[in-house]
C-alpha positions as CSV (number, residue, x, y, z in Angstrom):
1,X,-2.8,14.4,12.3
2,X,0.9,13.9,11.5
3,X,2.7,10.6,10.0
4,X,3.8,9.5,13.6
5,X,0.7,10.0,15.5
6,X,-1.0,7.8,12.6
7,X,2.0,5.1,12.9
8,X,1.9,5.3,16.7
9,X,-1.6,4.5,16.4
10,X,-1.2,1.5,13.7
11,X,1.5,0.0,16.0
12,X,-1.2,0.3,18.9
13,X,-3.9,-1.9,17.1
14,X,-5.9,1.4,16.7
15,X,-7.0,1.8,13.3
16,X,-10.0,4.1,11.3
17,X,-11.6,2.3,8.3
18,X,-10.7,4.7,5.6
19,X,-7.3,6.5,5.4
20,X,-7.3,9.4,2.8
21,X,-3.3,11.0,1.9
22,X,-3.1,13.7,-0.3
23,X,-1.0,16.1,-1.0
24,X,2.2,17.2,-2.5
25,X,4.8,16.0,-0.6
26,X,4.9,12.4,-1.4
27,X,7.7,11.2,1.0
28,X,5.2,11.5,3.9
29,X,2.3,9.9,1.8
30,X,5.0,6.9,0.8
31,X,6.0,6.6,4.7
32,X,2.0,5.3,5.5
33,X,1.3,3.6,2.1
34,X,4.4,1.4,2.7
35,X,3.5,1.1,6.3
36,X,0.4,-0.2,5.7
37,X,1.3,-2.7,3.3
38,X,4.1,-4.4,5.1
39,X,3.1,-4.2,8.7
40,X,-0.4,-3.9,9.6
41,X,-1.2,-7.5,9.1
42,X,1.5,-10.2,10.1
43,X,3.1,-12.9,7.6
44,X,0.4,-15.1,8.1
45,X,-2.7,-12.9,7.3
46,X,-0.7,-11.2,4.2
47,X,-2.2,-14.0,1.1
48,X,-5.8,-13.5,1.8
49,X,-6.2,-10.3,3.2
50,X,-4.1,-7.3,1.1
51,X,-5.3,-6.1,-2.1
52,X,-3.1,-3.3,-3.8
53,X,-4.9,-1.6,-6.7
54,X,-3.1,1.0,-8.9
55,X,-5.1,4.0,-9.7
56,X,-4.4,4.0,-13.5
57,X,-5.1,0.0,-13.9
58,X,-7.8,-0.1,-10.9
59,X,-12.2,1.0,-11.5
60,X,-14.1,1.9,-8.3
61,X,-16.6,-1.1,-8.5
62,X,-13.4,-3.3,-8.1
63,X,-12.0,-1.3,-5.3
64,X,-15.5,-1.4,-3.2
65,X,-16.0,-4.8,-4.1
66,X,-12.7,-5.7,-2.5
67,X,-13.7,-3.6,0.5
68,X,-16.6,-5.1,0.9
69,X,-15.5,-8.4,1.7
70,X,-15.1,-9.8,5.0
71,X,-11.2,-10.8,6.5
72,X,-10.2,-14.8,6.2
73,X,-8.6,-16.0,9.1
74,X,-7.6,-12.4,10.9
75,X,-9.3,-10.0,12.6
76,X,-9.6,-7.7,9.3
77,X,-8.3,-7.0,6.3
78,X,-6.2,-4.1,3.8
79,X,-7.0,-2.9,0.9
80,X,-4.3,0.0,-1.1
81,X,-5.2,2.2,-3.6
82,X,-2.2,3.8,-4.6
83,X,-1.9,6.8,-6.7
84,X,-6.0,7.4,-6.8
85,X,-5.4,10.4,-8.6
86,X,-5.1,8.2,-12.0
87,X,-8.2,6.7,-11.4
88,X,-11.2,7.7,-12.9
89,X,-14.3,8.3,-11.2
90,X,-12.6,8.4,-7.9
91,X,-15.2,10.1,-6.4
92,X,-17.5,7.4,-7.0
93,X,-15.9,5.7,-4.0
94,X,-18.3,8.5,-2.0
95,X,-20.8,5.6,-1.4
96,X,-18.4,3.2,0.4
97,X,-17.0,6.0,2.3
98,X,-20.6,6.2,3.7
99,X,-20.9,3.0,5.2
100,X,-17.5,1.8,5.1
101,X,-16.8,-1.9,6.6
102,X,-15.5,-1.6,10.1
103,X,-13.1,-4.9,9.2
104,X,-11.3,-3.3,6.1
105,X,-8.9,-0.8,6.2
106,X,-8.3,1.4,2.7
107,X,-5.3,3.3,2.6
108,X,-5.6,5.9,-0.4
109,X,-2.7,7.5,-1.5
110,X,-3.4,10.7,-3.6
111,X,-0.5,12.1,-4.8
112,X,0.6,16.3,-6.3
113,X,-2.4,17.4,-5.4
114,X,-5.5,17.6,-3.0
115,X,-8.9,17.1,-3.7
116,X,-11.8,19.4,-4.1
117,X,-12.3,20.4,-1.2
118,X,-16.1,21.9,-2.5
119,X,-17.4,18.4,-3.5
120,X,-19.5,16.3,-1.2
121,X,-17.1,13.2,-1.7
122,X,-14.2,15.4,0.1
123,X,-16.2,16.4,2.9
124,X,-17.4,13.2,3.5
125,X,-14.0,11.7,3.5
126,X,-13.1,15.1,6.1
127,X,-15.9,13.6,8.3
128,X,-15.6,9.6,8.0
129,X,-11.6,9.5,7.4
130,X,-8.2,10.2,8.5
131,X,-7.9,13.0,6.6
132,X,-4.1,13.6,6.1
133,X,-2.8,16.4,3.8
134,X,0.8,17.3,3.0
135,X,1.8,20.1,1.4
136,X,5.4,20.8,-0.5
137,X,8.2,21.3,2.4
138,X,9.6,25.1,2.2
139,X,13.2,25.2,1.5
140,X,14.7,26.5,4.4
141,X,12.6,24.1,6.4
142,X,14.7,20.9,4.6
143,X,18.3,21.6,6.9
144,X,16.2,20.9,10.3
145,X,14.3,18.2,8.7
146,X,17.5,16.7,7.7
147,X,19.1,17.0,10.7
148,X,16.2,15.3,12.8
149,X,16.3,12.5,9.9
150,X,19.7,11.7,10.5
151,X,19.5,11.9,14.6
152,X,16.6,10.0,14.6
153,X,18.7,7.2,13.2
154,X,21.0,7.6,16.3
155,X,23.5,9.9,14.0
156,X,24.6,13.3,13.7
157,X,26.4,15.1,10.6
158,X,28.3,18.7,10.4
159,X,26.6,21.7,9.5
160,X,29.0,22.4,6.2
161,X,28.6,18.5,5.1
162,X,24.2,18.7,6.5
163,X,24.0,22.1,4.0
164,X,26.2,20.3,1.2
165,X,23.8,17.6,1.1
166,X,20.3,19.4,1.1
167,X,21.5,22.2,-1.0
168,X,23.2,19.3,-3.9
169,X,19.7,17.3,-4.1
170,X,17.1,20.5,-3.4
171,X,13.7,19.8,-2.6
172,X,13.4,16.0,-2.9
173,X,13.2,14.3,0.6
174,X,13.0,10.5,-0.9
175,X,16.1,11.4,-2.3
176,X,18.1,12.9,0.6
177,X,16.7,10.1,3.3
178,X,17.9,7.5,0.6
179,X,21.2,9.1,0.2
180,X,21.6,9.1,3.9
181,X,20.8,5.7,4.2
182,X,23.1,4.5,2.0
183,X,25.7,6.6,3.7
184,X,25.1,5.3,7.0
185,X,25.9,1.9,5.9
186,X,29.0,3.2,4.9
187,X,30.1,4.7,8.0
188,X,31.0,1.6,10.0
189,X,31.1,2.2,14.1
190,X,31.2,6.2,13.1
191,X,28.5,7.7,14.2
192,X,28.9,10.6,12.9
193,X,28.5,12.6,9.0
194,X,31.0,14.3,7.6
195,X,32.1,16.3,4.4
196,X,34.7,14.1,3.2
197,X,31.5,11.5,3.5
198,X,29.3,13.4,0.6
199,X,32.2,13.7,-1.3
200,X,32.9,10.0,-1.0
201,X,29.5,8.2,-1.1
202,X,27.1,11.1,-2.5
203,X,29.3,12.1,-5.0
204,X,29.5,16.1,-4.3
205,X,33.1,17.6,-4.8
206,X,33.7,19.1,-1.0
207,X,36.3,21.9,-2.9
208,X,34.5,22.5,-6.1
209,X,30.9,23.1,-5.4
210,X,28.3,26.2,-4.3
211,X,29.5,26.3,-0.9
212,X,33.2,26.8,-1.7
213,X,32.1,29.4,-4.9
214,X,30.1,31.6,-2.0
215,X,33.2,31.5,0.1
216,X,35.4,32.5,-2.3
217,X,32.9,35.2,-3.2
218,X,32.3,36.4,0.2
219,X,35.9,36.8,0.8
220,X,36.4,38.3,-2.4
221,X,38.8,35.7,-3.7
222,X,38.3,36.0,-7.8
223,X,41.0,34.0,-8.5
224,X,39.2,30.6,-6.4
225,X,36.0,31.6,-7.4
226,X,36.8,31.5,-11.1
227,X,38.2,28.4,-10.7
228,X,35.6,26.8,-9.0
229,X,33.2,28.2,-12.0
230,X,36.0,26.6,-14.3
231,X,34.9,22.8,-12.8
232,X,31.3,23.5,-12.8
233,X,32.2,24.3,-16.6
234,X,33.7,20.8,-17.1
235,X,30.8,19.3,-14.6
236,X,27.4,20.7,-15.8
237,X,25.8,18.6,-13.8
238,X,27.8,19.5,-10.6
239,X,26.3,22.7,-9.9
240,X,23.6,24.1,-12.0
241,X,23.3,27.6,-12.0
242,X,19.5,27.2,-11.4
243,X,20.9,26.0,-8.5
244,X,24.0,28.3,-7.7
245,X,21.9,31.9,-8.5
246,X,19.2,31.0,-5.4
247,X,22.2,29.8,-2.8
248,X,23.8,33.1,-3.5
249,X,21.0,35.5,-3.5
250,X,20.1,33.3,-0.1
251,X,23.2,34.5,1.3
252,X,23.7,37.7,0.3
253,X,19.7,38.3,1.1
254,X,20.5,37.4,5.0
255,X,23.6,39.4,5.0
256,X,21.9,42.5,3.7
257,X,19.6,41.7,7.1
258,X,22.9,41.6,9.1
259,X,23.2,45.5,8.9
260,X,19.6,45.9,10.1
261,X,19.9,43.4,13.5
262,X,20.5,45.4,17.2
263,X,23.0,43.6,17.9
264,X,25.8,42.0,16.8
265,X,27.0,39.2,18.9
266,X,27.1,35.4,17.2
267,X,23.7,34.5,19.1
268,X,21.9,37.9,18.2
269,X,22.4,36.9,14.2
270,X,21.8,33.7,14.2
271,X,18.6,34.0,16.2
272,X,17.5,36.7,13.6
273,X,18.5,35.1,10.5
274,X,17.4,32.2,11.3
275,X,20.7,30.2,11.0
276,X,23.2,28.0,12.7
277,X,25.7,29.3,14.6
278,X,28.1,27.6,12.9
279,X,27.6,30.2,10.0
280,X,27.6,33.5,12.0
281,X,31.0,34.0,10.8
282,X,30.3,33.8,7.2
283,X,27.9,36.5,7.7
284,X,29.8,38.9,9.4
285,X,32.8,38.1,7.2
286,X,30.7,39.3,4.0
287,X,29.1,42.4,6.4
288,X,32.8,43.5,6.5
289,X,34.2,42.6,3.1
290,X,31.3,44.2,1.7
291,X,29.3,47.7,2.5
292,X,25.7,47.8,2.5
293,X,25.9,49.0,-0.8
294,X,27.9,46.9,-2.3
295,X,25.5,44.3,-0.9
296,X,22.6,46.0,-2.7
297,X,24.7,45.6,-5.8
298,X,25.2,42.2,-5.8
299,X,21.4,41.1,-4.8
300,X,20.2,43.3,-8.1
301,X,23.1,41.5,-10.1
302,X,21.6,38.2,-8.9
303,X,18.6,39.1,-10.2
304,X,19.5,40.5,-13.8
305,X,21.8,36.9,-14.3
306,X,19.0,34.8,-13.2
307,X,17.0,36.7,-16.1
308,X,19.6,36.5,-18.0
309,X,19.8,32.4,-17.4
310,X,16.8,32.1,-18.5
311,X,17.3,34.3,-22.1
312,X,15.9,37.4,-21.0
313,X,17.9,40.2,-22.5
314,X,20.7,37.6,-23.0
315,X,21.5,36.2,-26.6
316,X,22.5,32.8,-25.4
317,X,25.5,33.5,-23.4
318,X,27.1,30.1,-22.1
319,X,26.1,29.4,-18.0
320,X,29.9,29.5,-16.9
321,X,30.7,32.4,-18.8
322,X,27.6,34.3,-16.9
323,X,28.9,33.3,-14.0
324,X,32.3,34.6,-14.8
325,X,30.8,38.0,-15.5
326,X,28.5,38.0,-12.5
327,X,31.0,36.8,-9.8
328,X,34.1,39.9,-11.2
329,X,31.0,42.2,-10.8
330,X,30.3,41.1,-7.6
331,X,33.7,41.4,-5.9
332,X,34.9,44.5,-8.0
């Protein structure tokens, strides 16, 4: 079941007495939790009927105790155990999740990691709960989820400053739907997101960051990309290269698949790499500016400087100055 069939449900009075989330995406697990604690009951029910229990400070008897007891004054009652995975003896919750009360509802958030599947207590939760289990997001999944964030605010955003974003804060959705929150409120009557906005209110550089070092690498400007390696030099934490070594093997990994499509028409490419159409041309502007050989090159050189990064066969060579290296390889 998915976080808006179980919300759609909570706002419809239809509820299940035990709500298990795992899992390692904790965004989706956070969603219900703070769902849960803020709108299930009203104002007036709040004070006598929500207990919130920790998982490092919280012991089961305490936690089935609170279950246990009937609502005051409302038709039932919430109890929270938040990250249960710091709890010890968890699993001895398996008695309550036997009979549990049909007036409580337990919302158990266990976060990074699933249960044991094996053990009796998780297929009794399978069979008696909603079961809900998240894993990681993929990274090329976090553009589209990004995008539906931001239009299901009543927003849209360009594909450069949409990529800028997701590829600057990486694999942490809590932090890209806060950043986009706070720069929605900073839009005014605009409705919609634009580069000069992530420079302005996220903080990323819209000429001096990994976007701007591809293009000036896929059009074999040296002389822009240097300088662009030159500011990450000054600005460690502007653009990692961790961070710049994946966008770029990315890149040059989907225009190595540009040589193998039938056909080569903006829709064709997009539909098989997988891309917006916005960024066909960037693609068939490095299938040009470099053979398929070349292209080879560079995704083996991406390799031996992300070894290299990390100190294998490298005797502590500075980050800029591998980039320097890699980047006159690359276009020479």
């Amino acid at each position: 079941m998915s976080v808006e069939k179980i919300m759609s449900d909570w706002k419809k009075k239809s509820f299940r007495p035990i709500y298990w989330l795992e899992g390692e995406e904790d965004y989706f697990i956070d969603q219900l939790v703070n769902y849960a604690e803020h709108n299930i009951l009203n104002e007036s029910e709040v004070a006598f009927n929500l207990t919130v229990f920790y998982g490092k400070d919280a012991n089961w008897p305490d936690v089935v105790n609170a279950c246990r007891r009937y609502p005051m004054l409302a038709e039932r009652q919430v109890v929270i155990l938040k990250e249960a995975q710091q709890m010890r003896d968890v699993e001895k919750l398996e008695g309550y999740a036997e009979k549990p009360l049909e007036s409580t509802i337990l919302v158990v958030s266990y976060k990074e990691k699933k249960i044991d599947g094996r053990t009796k207590f998780a297929k009794l939760l399978k069979e008696k709960s909603e079961f809900f289990s998240t894993k990681k997001m993929y990274d090329n999944q976090l553009p589209g989820w990004t995008n539906d964030f931001v239009k299901e605010k009543g927003y849209s955003v360009q594909p450069k400053a949409l990529h800028l974003l997701v590829e600057h804060i990486g694999n942490d959705l809590s932090r890209i739907a806060n950043e986009i929150e706070k720069l929605l409120v900073n839009l005014g009557k605009r409705k919609e997101i634009t580069e000069d906005d992530i420079e302005n209110y996220v903080g990323i550089s819209k000429e001096y960051n990994v976007f701007e070092l591809q293009s000036a690498i896929m059009q074999k400007d040296l002389s822009k990309a240097i300088q662009i390696i030159q500011y990450f030099e000054g600005n460690p934490k502007a653009a990692p290269i961790q961070q710049i070594l994946p966008v770029l093997y990315n890149f040059f990994s989907k225009v190595y698949m540009v040589y193998g499509l039938p056909s080569n028409d903006d829709k064709s490419i997009a539909a098989g790499l997988g891309v917006n159409p916005f960024f066909v041309k960037d693609y068939k502007t490095a299938s040009v500016n470099y053979d398929f050989l070349s292209v080879q090159k560079n995704l083996l050189l991406l390799q031996e400087y992300n070894l290299r990064s990390v100190g294998v066969n490298d005797s502590g060579t500075s980050d800029a100055s591998l980039l320097k290296e890699l980047v006159f390889k690359m276009v020479n």
